[in-house]
C-alpha positions as CSV (number, residue, x, y, z in Angstrom):
1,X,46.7,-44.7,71.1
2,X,43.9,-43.7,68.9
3,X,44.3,-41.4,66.2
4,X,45.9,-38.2,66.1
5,X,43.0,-35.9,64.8
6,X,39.4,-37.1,65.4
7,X,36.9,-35.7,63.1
8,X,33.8,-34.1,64.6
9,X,30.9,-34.6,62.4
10,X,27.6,-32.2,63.3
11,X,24.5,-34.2,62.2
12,X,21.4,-31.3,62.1
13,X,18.1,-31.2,61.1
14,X,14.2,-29.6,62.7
15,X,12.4,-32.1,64.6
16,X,11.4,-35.5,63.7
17,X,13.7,-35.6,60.3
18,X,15.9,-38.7,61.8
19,X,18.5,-37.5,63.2
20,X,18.7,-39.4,65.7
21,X,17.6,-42.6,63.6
22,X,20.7,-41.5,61.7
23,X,22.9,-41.7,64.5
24,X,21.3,-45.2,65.4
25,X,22.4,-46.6,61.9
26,X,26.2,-45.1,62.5
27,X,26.6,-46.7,65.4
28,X,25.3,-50.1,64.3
29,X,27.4,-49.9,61.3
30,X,30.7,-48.8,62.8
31,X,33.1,-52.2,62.5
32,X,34.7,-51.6,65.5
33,X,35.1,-48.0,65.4
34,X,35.2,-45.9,68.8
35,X,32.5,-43.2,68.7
36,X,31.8,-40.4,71.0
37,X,28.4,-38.5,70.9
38,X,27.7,-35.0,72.5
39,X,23.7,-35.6,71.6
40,X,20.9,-32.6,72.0
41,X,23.3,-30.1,73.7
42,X,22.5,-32.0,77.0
43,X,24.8,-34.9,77.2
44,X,28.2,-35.7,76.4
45,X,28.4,-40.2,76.0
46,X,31.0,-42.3,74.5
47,X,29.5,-44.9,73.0
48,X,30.9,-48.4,72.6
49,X,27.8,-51.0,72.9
50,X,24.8,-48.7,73.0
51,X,22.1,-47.2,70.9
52,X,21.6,-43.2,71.8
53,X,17.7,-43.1,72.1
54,X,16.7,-42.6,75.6
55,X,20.0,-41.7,76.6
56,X,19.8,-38.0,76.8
57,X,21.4,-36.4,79.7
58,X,22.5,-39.6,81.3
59,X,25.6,-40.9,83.2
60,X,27.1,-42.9,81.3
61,X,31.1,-44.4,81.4
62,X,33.7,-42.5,79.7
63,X,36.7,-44.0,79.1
64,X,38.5,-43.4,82.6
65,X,35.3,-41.7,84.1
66,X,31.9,-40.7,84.1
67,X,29.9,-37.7,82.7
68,X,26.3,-36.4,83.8
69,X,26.2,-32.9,82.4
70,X,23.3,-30.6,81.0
71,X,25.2,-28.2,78.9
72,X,24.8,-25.0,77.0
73,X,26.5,-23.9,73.8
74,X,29.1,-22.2,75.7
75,X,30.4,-25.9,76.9
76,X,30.6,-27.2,73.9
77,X,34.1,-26.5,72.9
78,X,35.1,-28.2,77.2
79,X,32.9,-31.6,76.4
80,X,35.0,-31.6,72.8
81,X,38.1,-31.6,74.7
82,X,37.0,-34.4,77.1
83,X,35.7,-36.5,74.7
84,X,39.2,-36.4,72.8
85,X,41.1,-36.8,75.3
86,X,43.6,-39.7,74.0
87,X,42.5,-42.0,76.8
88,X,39.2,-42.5,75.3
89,X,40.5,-43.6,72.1
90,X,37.7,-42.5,69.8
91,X,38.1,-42.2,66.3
92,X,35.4,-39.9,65.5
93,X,32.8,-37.5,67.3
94,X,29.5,-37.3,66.3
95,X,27.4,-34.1,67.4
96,X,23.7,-34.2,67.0
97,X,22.0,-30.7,67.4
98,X,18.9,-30.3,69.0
99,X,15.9,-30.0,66.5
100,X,15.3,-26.0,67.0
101,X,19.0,-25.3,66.5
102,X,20.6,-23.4,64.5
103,X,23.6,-25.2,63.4
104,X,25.9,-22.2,62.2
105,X,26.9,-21.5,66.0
106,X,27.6,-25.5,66.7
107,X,30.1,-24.9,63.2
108,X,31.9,-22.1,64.2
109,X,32.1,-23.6,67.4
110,X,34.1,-26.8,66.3
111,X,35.7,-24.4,64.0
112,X,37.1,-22.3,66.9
113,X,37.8,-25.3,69.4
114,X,40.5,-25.1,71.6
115,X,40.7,-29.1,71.5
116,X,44.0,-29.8,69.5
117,X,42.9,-33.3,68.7
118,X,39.7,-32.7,66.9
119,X,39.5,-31.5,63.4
120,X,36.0,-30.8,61.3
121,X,34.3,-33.7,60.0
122,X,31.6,-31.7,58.3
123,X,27.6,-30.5,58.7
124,X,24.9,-33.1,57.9
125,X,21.6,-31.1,57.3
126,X,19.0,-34.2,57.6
127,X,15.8,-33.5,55.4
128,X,12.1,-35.5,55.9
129,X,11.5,-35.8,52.2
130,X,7.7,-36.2,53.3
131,X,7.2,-33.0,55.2
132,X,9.6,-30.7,53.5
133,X,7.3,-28.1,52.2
134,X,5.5,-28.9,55.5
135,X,8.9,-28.0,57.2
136,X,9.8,-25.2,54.9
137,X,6.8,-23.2,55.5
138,X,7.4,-23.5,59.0
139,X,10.7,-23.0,59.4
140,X,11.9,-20.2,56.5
141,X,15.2,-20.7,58.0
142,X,15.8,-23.9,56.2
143,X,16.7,-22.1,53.3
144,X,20.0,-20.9,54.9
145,X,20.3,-24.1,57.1
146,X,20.9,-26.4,53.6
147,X,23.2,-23.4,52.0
148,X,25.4,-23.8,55.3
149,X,25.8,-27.6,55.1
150,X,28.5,-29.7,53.3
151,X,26.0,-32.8,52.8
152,X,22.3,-33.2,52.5
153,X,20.7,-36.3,53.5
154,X,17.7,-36.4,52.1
155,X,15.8,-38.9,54.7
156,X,12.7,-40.8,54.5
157,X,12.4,-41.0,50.8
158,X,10.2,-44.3,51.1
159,X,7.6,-42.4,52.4
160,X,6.3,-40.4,48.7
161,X,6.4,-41.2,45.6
162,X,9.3,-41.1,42.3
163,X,7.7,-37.5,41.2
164,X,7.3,-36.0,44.5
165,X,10.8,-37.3,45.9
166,X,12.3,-35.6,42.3
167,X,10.6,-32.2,43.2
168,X,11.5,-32.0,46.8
169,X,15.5,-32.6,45.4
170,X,14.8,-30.1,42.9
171,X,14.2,-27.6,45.3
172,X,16.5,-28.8,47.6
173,X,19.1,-28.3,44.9
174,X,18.1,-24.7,43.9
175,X,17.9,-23.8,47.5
176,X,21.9,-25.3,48.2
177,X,23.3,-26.0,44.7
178,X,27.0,-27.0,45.3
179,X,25.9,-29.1,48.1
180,X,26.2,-33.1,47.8
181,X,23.4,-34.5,48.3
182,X,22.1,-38.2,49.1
183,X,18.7,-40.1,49.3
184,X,18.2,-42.5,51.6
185,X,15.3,-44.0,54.3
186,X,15.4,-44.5,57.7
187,X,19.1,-42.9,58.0
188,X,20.9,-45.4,56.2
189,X,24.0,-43.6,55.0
190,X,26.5,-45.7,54.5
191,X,29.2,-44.7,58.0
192,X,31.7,-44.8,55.2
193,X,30.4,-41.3,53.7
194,X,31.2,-39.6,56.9
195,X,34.1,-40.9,58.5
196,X,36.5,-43.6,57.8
197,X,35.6,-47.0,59.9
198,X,38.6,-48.6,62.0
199,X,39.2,-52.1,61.5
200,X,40.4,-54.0,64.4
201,X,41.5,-57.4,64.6
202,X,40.0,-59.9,66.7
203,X,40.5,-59.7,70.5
204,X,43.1,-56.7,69.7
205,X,41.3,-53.3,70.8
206,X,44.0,-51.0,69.4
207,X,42.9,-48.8,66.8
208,X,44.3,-48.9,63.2
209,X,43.4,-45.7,60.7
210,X,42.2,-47.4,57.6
211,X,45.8,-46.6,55.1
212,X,45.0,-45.8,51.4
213,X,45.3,-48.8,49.8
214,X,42.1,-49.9,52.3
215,X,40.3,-47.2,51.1
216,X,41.6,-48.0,47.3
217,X,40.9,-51.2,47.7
218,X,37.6,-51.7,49.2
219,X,34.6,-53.1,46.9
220,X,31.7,-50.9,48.1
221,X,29.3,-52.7,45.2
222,X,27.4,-54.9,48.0
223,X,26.9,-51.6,50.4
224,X,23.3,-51.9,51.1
225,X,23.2,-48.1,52.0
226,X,23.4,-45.1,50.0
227,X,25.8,-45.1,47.2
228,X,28.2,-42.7,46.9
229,X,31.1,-42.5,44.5
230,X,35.0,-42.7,45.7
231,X,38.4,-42.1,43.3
232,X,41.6,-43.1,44.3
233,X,44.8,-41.1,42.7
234,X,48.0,-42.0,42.9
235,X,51.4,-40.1,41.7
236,X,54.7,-40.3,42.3
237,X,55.4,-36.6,40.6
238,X,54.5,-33.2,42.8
239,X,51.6,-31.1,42.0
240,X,51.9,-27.4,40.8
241,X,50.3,-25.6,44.3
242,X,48.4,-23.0,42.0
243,X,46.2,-26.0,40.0
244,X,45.8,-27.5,43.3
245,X,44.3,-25.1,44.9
246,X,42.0,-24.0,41.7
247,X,41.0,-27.8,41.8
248,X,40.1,-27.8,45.3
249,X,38.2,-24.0,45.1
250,X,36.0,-25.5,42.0
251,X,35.5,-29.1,43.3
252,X,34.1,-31.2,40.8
253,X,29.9,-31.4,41.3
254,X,29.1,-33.7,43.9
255,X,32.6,-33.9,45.8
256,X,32.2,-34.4,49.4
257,X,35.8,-35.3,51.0
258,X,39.4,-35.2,49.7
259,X,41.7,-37.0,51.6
260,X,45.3,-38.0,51.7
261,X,49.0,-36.9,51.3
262,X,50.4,-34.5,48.5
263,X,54.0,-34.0,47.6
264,X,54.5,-30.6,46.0
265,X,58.1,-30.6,45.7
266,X,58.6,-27.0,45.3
267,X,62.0,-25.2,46.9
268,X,61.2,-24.7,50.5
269,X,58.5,-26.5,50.7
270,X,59.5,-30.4,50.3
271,X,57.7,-31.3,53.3
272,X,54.2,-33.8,53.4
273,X,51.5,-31.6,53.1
274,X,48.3,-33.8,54.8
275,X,45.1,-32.6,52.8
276,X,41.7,-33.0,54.5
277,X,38.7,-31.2,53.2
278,X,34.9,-31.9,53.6
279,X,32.8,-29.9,51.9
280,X,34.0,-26.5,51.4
281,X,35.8,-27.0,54.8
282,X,39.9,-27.1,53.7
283,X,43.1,-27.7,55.7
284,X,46.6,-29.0,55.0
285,X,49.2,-30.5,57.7
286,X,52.4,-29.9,57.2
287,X,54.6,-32.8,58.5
288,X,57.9,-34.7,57.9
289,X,58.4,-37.6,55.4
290,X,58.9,-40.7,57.2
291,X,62.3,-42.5,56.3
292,X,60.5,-45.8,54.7
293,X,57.7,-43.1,52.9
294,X,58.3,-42.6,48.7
295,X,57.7,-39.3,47.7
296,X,54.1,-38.8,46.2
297,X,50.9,-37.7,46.2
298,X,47.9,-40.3,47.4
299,X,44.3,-38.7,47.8
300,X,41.5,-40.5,48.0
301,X,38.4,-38.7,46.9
302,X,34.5,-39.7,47.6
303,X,31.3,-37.6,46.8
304,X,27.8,-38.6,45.4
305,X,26.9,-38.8,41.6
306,X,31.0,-37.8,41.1
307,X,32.0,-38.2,37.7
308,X,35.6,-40.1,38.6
309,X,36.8,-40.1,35.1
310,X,36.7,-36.4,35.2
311,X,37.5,-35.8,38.6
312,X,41.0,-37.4,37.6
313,X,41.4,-36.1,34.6
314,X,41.3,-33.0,36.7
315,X,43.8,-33.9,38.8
316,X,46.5,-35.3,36.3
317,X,46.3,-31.8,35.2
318,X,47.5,-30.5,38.2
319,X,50.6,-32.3,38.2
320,X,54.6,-30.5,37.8
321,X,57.2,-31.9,35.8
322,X,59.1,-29.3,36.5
323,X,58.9,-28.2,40.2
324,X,62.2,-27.0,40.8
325,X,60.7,-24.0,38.1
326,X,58.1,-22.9,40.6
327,X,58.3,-19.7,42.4
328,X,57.9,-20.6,46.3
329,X,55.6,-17.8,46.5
330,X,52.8,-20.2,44.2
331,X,52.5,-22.0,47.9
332,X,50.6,-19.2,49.6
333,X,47.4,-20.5,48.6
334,X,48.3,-23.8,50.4
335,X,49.7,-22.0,53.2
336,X,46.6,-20.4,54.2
337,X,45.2,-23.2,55.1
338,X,48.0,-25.1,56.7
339,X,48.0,-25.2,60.4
């Protein structure tokens, strides 16, 4: 079976800012995992062995059947639903939004979907470093479009020079400042940034969710792609709810994703709490402790230009000697977003 939740990741940006080179890169630097596309708001594809140029609004195989659709926004949420259907086995979904869209509709959409297997996976607002002011004077909008998104790539950076590429981030930055954002040409962000990539043994095509101690482990100094910054924390003690939650509604600068398991230990409320945020995007899962499972929190956190030493410093403050102390009513925060 493939994973429970599938992450839906909405890759945006106005015409010719590489989107779709983007998407390109992804899928050729996937390791095995199983991606589904819903590309332009005109096809829905599941992509195993293909690139997505030229493939817009054409039949393509879908797990146990075959797809040929032109759709409208008011689809959307029915080809999110097919495409996580568990017999297709994808591990993530990527959405790429036509040029002219806006992608605040396409958010809420994902938000609102009716799909129990899909969670969100976060808005990529792609950037053409070379035509930016070009774009900007064209397109007001793009103002609100970067405020809106929980990572900015900036794309195409080759293309001007050190001081130009520095002003264009500038105002990039003043116009989304608690956005991450990444530099890169011709879409190469690393797959890793976005979505966590399945590794699947040889001639064995079941799907295995990287655990922690992959994620912990991994040596990401010989990435060729963008760099971005990961911490791992690990401890066996709860964390106090409230200094959770005031770490995760003041994010250190350039946090991106918090993932992981967090044991709060607080009367009535002993259960695994599954954390999964991207962006300003936050939920928690509530679910059992497995027999075998030690009690403890494990997060894995990754971002761009993140200062680790403080981001866990940070964290080790949030943790309760003492949980037995806390009022149950300190969970509400972490309530509010647990589904």
């Amino acid at each position: 079976m493939a994973r429970s939740r599938i992450p839906v990741v909405i890759v945006a940006g106005f015409l010719g800012s590489g989107k779709t080179t983007l998407l390109n890169h992804l899928l050729g630097n996937r390791s095995g995992t199983r991606v589904g596309v819903l590309v332009n708001d005109f096809g829905s594809i599941e992509i195993d062995a293909m690139a997505v140029a030229g493939q817009v609004d054409s039949m393509v195989s879908l797990g146990n059947g075959c797809l040929c659709c032109a759709v409208d926004g008011s689809e959307v949420d029915e080809l999110l639903a097919r495409l996580a259907r568990p017999a297709n086995r994808l591990d993530v979904i990527v959405v790429e939004a036509s040029g002219l869209a806006e992608p605040q509709p396409v958010v809420r959409t994902v938000l609102a979907s009716s799909a129990d297997r899909i969670e969100y996976g976060g808005l990529v607002e792609v950037v053409d470093a070379a035509e930016f002011p070009a774009t900007r004077a064209r397109h007001p909008e793009l103002g609100e479009h970067l405020s809106f998104a929980d990572l900015v790539v900036l794309n195409k950076s080759d293309r001007v020079g050190e001081e130009e590429l520095t002003a264009v981030a500038a105002e990039v930055r003043d116009l989304a400042p608690d956005v991450p954002l990444v530099r890169t040409a011709h879409g190469r962000v690393d797959p890793e940034l976005l979505f966590d990539r399945v590794a699947r043994p040889e001639r064995d095509d079941v799907p295995r969710q990287l655990s922690f101690s992959d994620l912990h482990e991994e040596d990401h100094r010989d990435h060729a792609h963008t760099r971005y910054d990961t911490a791992a924390f690990s401890c066996p003690e709860p964390l106090h709810p409230l200094r959770f939650a005031d770490f995760l509604d003041a994010r250190p600068e350039g946090l991106y994703r918090v993932k992981g398991v967090v044991h709060f230990g607080v009367p009535g409320h002993r259960q695994r709490y599954e954390v999964h945020t991207v962006g300003r995007y936050l939920r928690f899962r509530r679910t059992a402790w497995r027999p075998d499972e030690p009690r403890g929190t494990n997060l894995v956190l990754i971002g761009t230009g993140l200062d680790v030493e403080e981001t866990l410093a940070a964290l080790r403050a949030c943790v309760e000697h003492d949980p037995e102390s806390v009022e149950p009513s300190a969970m509400r925060r972490v309530l509010r977003h647990t589904g």
